[in-house]
N, C-alpha and C positions, 0 to 999 in steps of 0.2 A: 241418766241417759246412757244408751250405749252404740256406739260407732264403731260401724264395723267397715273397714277395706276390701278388699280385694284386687284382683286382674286377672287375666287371661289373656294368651297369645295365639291366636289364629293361625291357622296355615294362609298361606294367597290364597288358595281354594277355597278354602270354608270361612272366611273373614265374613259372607256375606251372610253364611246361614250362623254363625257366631255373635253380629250383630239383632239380625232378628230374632233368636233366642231370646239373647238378653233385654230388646227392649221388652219383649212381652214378658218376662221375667219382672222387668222395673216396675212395668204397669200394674199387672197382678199384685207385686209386693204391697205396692203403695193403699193398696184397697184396704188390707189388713189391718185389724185392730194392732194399737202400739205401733205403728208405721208416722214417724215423726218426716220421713225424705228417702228418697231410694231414686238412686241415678245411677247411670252411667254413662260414662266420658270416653272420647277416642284419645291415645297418647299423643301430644304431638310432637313426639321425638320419634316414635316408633306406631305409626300408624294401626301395626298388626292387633298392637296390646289397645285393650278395652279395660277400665279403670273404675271398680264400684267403689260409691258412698252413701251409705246409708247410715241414718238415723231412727234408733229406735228407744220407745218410753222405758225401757225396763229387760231384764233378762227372760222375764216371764213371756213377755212379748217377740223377743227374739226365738227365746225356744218354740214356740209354736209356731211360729216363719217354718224354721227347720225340719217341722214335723208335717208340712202340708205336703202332699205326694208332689205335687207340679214340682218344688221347690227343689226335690230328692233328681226328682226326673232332671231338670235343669241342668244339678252339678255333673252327673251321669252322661248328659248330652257333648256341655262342656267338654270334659274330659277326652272325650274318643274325638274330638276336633280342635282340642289344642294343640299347637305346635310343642308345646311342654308342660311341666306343672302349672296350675294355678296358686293362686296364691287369696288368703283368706285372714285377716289378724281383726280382734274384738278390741275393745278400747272401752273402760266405764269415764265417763265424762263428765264434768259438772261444767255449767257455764259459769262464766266471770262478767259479771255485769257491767262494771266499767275498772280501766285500770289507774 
């Protein structure tokens, strides 16, 4: 499996269209083959920052996320409405069944 993070910081201004981006971003995701979970969270240290986690079956499955236009479109949006960089890190993951 592979887990992937992210976030992004808002302006005040564009927190709102920031939010709506991204849930219809989570939604769309989640439709997708290899789509094991795909969320997004508000910080609650930092209101502005919005906080992805997603789970996906396989790298196969992750690259083709990456290659759907909306996807591209997304980070693109992101970007020109962040307060600063975003941030994005991949994780291969196995579960532990019990400890």
């Amino acid at each position: 499996m592979i887990v992937v993070t992210g976030s992004v910081t808002a302006r005040p201004e564009t927190f709102d269209e920031v939010r709506r981006l991204s849930l219809e971003h989570v939604h769309r995701s989640r439709t997708e083959p290899g789509c094991i979970s795909h969320a997004v969270h508000v910080d609650c240290e930092n209101p502005l920052r919005l906080v992805f986690f997603e789970q996906w079956a396989d790298r196969t499955a992750l690259a083709a996320h990456f290659k759907v236009p909306a996807s591209g479109d997304f980070v693109r949006a992101l970007r020109s409405l962040a307060a600063g960089a975003t941030t994005l890190e991949l994780y291969d993951a196995s579960r532990i069944e019990k400890l």
